[in-house]
N, C-alpha and C positions, 0 to 999 in steps of 0.2 A: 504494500500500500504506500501511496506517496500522501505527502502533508504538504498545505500549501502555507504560506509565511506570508505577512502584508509584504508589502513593496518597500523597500529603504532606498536610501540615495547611497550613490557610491560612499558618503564618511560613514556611513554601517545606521544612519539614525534615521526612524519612521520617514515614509514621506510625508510632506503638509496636503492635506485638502485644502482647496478656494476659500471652503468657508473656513479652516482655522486660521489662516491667515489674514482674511479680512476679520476677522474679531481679533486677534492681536493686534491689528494696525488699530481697531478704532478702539481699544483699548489704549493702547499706547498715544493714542491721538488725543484721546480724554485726557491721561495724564500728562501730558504736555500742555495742554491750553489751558488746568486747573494754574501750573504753575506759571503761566502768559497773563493769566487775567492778574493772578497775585500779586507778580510783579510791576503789570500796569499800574494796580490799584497803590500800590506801592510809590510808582513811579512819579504818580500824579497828586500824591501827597506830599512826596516830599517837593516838587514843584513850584507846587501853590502855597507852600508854607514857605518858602523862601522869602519872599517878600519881610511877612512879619517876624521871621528868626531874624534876619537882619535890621529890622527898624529901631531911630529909637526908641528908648522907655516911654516916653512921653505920647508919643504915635500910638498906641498899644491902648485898647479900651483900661479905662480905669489907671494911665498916667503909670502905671510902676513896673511896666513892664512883662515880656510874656510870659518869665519864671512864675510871677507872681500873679499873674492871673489865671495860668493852667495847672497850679499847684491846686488852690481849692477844688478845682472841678474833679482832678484826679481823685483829691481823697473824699469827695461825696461818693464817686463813682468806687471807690472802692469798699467804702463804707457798706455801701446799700447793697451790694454784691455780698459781704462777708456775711451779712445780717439775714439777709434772704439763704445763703447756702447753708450757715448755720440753724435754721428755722427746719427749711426742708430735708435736705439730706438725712435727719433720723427717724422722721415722719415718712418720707419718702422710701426707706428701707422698711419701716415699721408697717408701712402698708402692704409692702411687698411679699414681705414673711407673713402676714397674714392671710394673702389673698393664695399663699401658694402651699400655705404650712396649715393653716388654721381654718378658714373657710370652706365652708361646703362648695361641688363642684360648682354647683347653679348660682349661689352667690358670688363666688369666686368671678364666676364669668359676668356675672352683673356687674360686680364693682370694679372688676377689669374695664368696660366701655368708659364706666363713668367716670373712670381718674384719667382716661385717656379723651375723655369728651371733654377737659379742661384746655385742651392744645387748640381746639377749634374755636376756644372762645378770643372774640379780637380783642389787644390791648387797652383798646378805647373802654372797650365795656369793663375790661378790670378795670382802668382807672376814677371812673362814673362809681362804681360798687365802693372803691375803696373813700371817696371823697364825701361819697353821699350818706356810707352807709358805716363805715369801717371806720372812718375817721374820727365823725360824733359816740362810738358806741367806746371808743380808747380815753377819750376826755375823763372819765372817772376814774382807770387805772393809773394815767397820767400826773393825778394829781396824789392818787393813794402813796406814789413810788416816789412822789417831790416830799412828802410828810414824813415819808418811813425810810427811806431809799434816800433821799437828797444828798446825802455826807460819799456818796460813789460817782464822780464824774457824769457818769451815762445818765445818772437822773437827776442833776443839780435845777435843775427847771430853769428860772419859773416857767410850771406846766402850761403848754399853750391850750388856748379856748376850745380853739377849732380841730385837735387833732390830727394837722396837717405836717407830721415831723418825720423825721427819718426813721424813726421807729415804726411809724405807719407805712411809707415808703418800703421797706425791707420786707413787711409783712405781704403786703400787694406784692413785690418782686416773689415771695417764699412761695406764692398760693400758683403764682405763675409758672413757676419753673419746677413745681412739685409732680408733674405729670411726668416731665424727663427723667427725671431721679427714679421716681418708682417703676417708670415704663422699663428702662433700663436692667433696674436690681430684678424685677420681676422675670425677665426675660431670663437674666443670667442664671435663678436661683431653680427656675426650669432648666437649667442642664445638667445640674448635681446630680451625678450618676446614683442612680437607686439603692445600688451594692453598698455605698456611703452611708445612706439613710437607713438602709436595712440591718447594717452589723450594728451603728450605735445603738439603734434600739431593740437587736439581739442582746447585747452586752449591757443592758439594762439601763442605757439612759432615756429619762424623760427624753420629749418634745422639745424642751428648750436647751437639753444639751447636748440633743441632737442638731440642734440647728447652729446651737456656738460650735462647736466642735467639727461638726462636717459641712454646713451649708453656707458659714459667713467664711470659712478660709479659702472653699473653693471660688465664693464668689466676690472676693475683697478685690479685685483689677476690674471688675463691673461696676462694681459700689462707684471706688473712684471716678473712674469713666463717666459715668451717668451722674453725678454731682461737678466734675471739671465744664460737661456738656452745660450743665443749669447754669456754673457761673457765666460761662459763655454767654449765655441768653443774659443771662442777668444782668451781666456791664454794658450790655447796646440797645436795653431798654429804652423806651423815650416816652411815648405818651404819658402811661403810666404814672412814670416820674411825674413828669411833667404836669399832668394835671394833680397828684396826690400834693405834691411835695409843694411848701410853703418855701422861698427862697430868700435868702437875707443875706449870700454869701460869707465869705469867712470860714476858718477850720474850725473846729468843734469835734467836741465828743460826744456831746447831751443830747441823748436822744429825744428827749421828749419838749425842748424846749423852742423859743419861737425862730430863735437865729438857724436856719442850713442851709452846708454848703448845698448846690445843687450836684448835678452829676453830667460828663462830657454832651452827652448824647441830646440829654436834655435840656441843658443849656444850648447848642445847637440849631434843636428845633424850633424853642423861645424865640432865640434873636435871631435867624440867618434873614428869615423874609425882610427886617429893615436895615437887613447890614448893606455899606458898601464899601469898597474899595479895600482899605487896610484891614476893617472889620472884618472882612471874609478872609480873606489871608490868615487873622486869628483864629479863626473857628474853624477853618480846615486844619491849622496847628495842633489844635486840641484835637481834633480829628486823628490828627497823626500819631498825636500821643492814647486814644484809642485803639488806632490800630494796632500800637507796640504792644501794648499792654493785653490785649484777649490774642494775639500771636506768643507771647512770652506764656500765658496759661494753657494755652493749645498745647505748646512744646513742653511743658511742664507734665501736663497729661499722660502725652505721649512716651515722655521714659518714665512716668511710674507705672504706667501700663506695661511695659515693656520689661519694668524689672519683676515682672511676676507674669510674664509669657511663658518661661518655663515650669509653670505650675497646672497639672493635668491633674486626673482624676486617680492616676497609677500611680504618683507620687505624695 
């Protein structure tokens, strides 16, 4: 009997079919033009920020220069990111391990739509919730935390009226970006191999040390991942911001008080319609320094993802 062998090319390797070849080329072609746009977007910030790097101090909204005017926005912007990832991320796991550990199928599958039916909600409309509705209902803890709390920076007040502070700001960012976190963890905590889940609780541990023990170590490069994702979302928010957050400029730490700083994005959206000339050159500045800043968290992502890629389910 004879056996017959695919076709090779004379260096001894398979030959390519048309179609795998035109799918590595437009595979290759995507990753080429992700990093064309990158570099464009790149290209044309740093551009149009020339202008105002170079002007002087005085040229520059607010007379002191561009350090000192992109300094505030930065640390709003990182403020209300920390505050939001801190919120979600354990709420956001906490859901996860419930809907995957604890929940009946049916429910499971319920409350699966409905934490991912938060990503279709527009900005606008969180921003509207948080102003209208979020804002006024914080006014009394605001004041409980200036009474009892006041002697800790975060809540030295005076509590503001309106509820329009960074501490509300954060909260709207945490409700927003809590659908990434959990969609994430959730996905991940679906691949913990059964064999995991079935010897710990061979070996007689509960539920929950079943889940420390074999479901949070396999799935700790998700965790991260899917809260690095949230921050991401979280520092290029704008509406939101923007309509929650009460602005007074300046750095601070108080959150519940009437002075904050705002945040890049949001400031942006505020003023770009009546900026001209120099002004725009500032605000694409701050733009720039956007951009470094969620490229820096991206990249930060990326190797702690990476130092736990070699962690499988046999190890």
């Amino acid at each position: 009997m004879t056996t017959t062998s695919s076709p090779t090319t004379p260096a001894g390797r398979p030959k390519q079919r048309p179609g795998d070849r035109v799918f590595a080329g437009s595979a290759k072609g995507a990753g080429i033009l992700i990093l064309v746009i990158l570099a464009g977007v790149a290209a044309f910030l740093v551009t149009e920020s020339l202008p105002a790097l170079t002007a002087p101090a005085d040229e520059i909204p607010g007379g002191e220069g561009l350090i000192a005017y992109v300094a505030p926005l930065i640390f709003g912007t990182l403020l209300a990111a920390a505050l939001a990832i801190l919120v979600a991320t354990p709420l956001g796991v906490a859901i996860a391990l419930f809907i995957t550990n604890y929940a009946p199928r049916r429910l499971a599958q319920v409350l699966g739509y409905l934490v991912d039916l938060l990503v279709a909600i527009p900005s606008i409309v969180y921003g509207f919730w948080g102003i209208y509705w979020l804002a006024p209902k914080l006014v009394p803890l605001f004041q409980w935390l200036e009474q009892h709390l006041g002697f800790i920076p975060l809540f030295a007040g005076p509590a503001s009226a309106t509820g329009r502070t960074m501490f509300t700001a954060g909260l709207v960012l945490a409700v927003m970006i809590l659908p990434i976190v959990s969609a994430i963890s959730r996905e991940v905590f679906l691949q913990v191999p059964a064999l995991h889940r079935e010897a710990a609780l061979a070996l007689g541990a509960t539920r929950w040390e079943m889940i420390r023990m074999a479901v949070l170590p396999y799935g700790k490069s998700g965790i991260i991942g899917g809260a690095m994702l949230g921050l991401g979302r979280a520092l290029g928010e704008t509406l939101a911001i923007a309509l929650v957050l009460s602005v007074s400029g300046g750095i601070t730490f108080n959150l519940i008080g009437t002075g904050n700083p705002s945040t890049i994005a949001a400031n942006i959206a505020l003023q770009f319609p009546e900026s001209t000339g120099i002004d725009v050159n500032t605000l694409i500045a701050s733009g720039l320094a956007l951009f470094v800043i969620t490229l820096a968290v991206n990249v930060l992502a990326r190797w702690v993802v990476n130092r736990r890629a070699d962690f499988s389910g046999a190890n």
